[in-house]
N, C-alpha and C positions, 0 to 999 in steps of 0.2 A: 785030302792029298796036300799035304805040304809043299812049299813053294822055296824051290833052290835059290838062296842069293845068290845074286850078280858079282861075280867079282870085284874086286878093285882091278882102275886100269894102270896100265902099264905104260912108262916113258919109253921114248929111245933109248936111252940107258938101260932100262928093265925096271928101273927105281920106282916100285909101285906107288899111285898117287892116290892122295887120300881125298876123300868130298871135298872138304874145305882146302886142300892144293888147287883142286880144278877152279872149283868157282873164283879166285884167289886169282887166277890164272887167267880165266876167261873172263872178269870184268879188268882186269888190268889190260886183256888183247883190247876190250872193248873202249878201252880209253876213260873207264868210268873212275871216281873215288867211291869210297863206303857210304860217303854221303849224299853221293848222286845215287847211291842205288838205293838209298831210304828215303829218298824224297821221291822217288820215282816208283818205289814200291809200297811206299807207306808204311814200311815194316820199323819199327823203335831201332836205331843205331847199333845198340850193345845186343841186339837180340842177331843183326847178321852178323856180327863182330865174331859172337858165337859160333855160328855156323863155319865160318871161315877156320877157327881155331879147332873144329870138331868139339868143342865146349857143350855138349849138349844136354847135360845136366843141368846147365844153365839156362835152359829155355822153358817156357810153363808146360810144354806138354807136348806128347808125338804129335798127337794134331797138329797141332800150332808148327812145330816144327816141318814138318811133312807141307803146310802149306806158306811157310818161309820160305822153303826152297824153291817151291813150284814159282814163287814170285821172283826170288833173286832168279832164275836158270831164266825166266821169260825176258829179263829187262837185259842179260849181258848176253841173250840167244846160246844158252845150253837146253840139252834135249831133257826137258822135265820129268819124264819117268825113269830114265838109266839115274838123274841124279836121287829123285829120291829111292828108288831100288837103292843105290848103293850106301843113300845114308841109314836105309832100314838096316841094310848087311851091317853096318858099322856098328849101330846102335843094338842089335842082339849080338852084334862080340863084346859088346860093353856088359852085356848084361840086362839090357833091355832099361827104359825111364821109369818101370814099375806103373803103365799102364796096358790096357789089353792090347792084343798084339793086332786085331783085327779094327781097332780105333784108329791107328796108324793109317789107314786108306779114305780116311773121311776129311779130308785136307781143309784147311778155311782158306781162304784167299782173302789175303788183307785189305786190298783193296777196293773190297766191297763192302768193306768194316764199315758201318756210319762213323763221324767224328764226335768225341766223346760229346762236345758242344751241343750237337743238333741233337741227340738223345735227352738231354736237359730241357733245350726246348722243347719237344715236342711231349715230353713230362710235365712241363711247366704250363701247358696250354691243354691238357687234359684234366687237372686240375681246376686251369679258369674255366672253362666249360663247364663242367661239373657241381663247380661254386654254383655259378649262372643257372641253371636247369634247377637243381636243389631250391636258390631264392623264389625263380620262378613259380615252382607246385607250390613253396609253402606260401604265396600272395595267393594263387589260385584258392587252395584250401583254407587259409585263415579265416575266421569270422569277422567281421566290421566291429571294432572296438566302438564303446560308448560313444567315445567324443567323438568318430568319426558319423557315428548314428543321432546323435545332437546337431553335428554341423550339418546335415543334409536334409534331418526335422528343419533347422531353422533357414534354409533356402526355401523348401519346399511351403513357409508358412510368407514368406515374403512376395513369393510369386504364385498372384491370383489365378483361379481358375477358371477356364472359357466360361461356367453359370456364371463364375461371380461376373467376369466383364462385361459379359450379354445383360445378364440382371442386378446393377447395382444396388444393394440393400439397406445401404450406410449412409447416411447425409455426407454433403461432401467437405472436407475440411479445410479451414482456410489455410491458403498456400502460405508457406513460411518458405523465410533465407535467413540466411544468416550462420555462422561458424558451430559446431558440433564442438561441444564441450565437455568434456567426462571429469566429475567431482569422486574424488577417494571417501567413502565413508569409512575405510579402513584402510592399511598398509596392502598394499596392491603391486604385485607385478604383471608387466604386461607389456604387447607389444605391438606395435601400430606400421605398417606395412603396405606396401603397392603387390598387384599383381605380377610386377616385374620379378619382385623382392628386394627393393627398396625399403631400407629401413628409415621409416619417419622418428620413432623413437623405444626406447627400449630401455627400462626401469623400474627402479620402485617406489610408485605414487604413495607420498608417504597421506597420511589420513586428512582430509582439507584441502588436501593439495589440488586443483585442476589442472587437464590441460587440454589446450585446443588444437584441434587436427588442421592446419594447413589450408587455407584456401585452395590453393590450386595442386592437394593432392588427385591422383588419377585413381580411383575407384579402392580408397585405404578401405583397409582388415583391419580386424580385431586377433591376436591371440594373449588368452590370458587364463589364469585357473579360477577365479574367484569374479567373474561378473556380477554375481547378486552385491558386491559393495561399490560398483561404481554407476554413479548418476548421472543419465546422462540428457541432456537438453540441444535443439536445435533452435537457432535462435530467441534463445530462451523460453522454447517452451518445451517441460519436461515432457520425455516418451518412456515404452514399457521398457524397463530393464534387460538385458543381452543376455541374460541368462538365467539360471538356477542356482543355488546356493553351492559352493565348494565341487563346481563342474566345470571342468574346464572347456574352452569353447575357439576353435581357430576358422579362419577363414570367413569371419561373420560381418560383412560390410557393414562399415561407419560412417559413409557419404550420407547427405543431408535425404539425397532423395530413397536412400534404403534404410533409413533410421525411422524416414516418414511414412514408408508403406506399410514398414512394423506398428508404426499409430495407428494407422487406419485400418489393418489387418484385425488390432486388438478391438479399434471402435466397431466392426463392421461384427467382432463374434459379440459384445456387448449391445447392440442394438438387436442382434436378432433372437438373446436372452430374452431382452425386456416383451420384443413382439409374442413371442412366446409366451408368458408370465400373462400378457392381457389379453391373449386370446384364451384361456382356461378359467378367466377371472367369470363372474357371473354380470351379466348385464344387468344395471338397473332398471326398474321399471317405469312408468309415467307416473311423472309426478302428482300425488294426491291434491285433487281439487279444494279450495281452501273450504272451512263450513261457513256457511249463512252463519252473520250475526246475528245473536239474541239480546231481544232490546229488552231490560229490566222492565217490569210491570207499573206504571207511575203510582204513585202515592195516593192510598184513600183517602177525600177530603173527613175532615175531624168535622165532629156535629158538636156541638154549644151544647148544653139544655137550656131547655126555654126557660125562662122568667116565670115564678106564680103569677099566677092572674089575679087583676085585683080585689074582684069577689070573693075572694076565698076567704074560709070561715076564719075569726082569728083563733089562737088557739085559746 
């Protein structure tokens, strides 16, 4: 069943008033401007301009339209449904905005539009989220890359085990001091570090070159890619080398007392080689008793022959 438009109403005069007369009307009784009624309606300037002029080809859509009105008729106190009845009447004598005719009752009320700003933010922070969740799984999921499975070998080889401290195996070594010195046997870069992240130094140790880590640094690192060319001594006395050939190696303490436990770490697996090598060795036996001397047999005395006798016949 189709639905009768409302008339247009009628002046004293009789001079029929068109939508945009009234409202025109009714916010001018109200005391308001066009731009009190768009700051207060939130609807864009040139879009009530519109309304007021019956311009309605100029608006984006019945909707929209339909819920321009509902807003302007609320803020100058016109009765919301005769206005927009009469602007539907207007707009099918125009020939309709070339939308459904039944879209026209689904009104928006602008002011409950968000502002186009806070839709940015709130885009802009589902995105950060997003980011964040994504980095998170892929740390969860990643495997431990080499060097980080290097640098957690070489803690784990520094720090003894409850056997080994219960049962010391290794003679114990004479205590050294004295400054930690790393010699370049080739062109080296590297980097020498506090747990703060204090950079002590950072360059490239050209080949010969030394250099010595700081007395009163606080518990320095090592990062570098090429520890098998640097030498390194603690109070001159050289210790095992910080790494492997062409591996890179970070977070691997250079302080006198973690450079030292690396000594003793490596003397303690070299003593317990050797203990091993001479327990599988074969025992000697008792030593063979020396032999009784043999004394040569003395000399048989030599016999003369006797002399003829002097009877003897002559010849």
């Amino acid at each position: 069943m189709s639905e009768k438009p409302i008339e247009a109403q009628e002046d004293a005069t009789g001079v029929v008033n068109s939508a945009g007369e009234r409202m025109r009307a009714a916010r001018e009784a109200a005391g308001m401007s066009l731009k009190d009624v768009a700051e207060t309606t939130r609807v864009p300037l040139r879009h009530l301009a519109a309304l007021e002029e019956g311009d309605f080809s100029a608006l984006p859509g019945t909707t929209y339209c339909a819920g321009f009105a509902r807003a302007y008729a609320r803020a100058v106190g016109m009765d919301e449904a005769a206005l927009v009845s009469q602007i539907k009447a207007e707009i099918g004598e125009m020939g309709g905005m070339g939308q459904d005719a039944y879209e026209f009752e689904e009104a928006v009320n602008p002011a409950r539009v968000p502002p186009r700003w806070l839709a940015w933010v709130g885009a802009g922070l589902v995105v950060v989220l997003a980011a964040g969740y994504g980095l998170w799984r892929t740390q969860l999921t990643t495997p431990p890359t080499d060097e980080q499975i290097a640098v957690q070998t070489a803690r784990d080889a520094i720090a003894p085990t409850p056997e080994e401290a219960a049962h010391p195996t290794a003679p114990a070594l004479p205590v050294l001091s004295g400054p930690v010195v790393m010699t370049a046997a080739d062109d080296v870069w590297m980097r020498i570090y506090q747990p703060d992240g204090t950079r002590l130094y950072e360059g490239t140790l050209k080949r010969g070159e030394s250099y010595t880590v700081p007395d009163g640094a606080r518990d320095p690192m090592i990062l570098t890619g090429r520890p098998d060319v640097l030498a390194v001594t603690v109070g001159g006395q050289a210790v095992p080398p910080l790494g492997t050939a062409e591996r890179t190696i970070s977070d691997v303490p250079v302080s006198p007392a973690a450079l030292l436990a690396r000594a003793g770490q490596a003397a303690s697996g070299g003593a317990a080689g050797a203990t091993s090598t001479a327990g599988n060795a074969v025992a000697p036996g008792p030593a063979p008793s020396p032999a009784p001397a043999v004394r040569a047999p003395a000399p048989a005395p030599v016999q003369t022959p006797a002399a003829p006798a002097d009877n003897a016949a002559a010849p």
